[in-house]
C-alpha positions as CSV (number, residue, x, y, z in Angstrom):
1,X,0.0,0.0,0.0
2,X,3.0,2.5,1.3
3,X,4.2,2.1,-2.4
4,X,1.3,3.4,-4.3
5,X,0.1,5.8,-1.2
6,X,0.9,8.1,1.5
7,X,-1.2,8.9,4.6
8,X,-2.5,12.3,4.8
9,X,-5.3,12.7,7.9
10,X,-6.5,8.9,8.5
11,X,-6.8,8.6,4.7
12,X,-4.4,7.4,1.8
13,X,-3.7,9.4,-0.6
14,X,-2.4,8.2,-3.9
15,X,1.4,9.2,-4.7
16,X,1.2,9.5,-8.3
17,X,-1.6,12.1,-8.9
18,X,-4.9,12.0,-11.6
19,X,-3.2,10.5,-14.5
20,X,-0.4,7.9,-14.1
21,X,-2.9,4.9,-15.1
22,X,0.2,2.6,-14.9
23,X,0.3,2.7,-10.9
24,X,-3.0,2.9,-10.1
25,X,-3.8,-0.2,-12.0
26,X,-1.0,-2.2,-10.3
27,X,-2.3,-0.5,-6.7
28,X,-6.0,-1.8,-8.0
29,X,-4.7,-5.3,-8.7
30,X,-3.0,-5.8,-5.3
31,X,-5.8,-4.2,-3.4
32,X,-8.5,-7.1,-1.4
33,X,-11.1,-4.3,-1.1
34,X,-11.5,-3.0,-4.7
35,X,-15.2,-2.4,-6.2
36,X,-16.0,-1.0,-9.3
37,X,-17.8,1.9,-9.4
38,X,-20.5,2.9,-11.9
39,X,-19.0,2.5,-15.4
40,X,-20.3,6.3,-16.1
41,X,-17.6,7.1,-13.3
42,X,-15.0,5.1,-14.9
43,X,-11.8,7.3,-16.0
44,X,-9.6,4.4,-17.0
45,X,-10.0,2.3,-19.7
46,X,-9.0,-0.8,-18.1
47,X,-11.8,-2.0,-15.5
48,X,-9.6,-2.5,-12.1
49,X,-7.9,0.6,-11.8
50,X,-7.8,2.8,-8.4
51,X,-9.3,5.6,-10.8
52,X,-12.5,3.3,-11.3
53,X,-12.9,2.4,-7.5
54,X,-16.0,3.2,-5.7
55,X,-14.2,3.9,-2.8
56,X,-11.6,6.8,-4.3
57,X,-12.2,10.6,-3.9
58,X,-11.0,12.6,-6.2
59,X,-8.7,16.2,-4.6
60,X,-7.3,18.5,-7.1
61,X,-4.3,16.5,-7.7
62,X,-5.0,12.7,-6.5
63,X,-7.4,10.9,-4.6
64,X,-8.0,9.1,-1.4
65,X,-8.8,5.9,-0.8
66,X,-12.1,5.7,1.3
67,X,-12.4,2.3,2.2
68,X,-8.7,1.6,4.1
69,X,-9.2,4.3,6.3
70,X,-5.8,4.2,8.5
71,X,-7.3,3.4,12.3
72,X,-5.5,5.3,15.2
C-alpha cells in the first residue's frame, strides 16, 4: 500500500496524482477491497484501476482511498 500511497489525515492518498494509469492499476490489482464503481464514473479504460474504484475521492491532484481508512 505504502508504495502506491501516502497517509494524509486517516486517509491514503495516492502518490502518483490524476493520471499515471500505470500505478494505479497495479495498486488496483494488489488491493483485497476493490469495487467497481459505476461504469459512467469510470476514468480508465481498463476495468480494475484505483481511478475506477468506488471507494476513491477525487482532490485536485489525486485521490484518497475511502475504504482503508488508517485506524488510530
Amino acid at each position: 500500500m505504502q508504495q502506491w500511497f501516502t497517509q494524509v489525515d486517516g486517509l491514503w492518498q495516492f502518490k502518483f496524482g490524476i493520471e499515471d494509469h500505470l500505478f494505479a492499476r497495479e495498486a488496483a490489482a494488489s488491493c483485497q477491497v476493490f469495487l467497481s464503481d459505476d461504469e459512467d464514473e469510470h476514468t480508465d479504460n481498463v476495468l480494475r484501476s484505483c481511478y475506477n474504484c468506488m471507494y476513491r475521492r477525487w482532490q485536485p491532484s489525486s485521490f484518497q482511498c475511502y475504504k482503508t481508512r488508517i485506524k488510530p
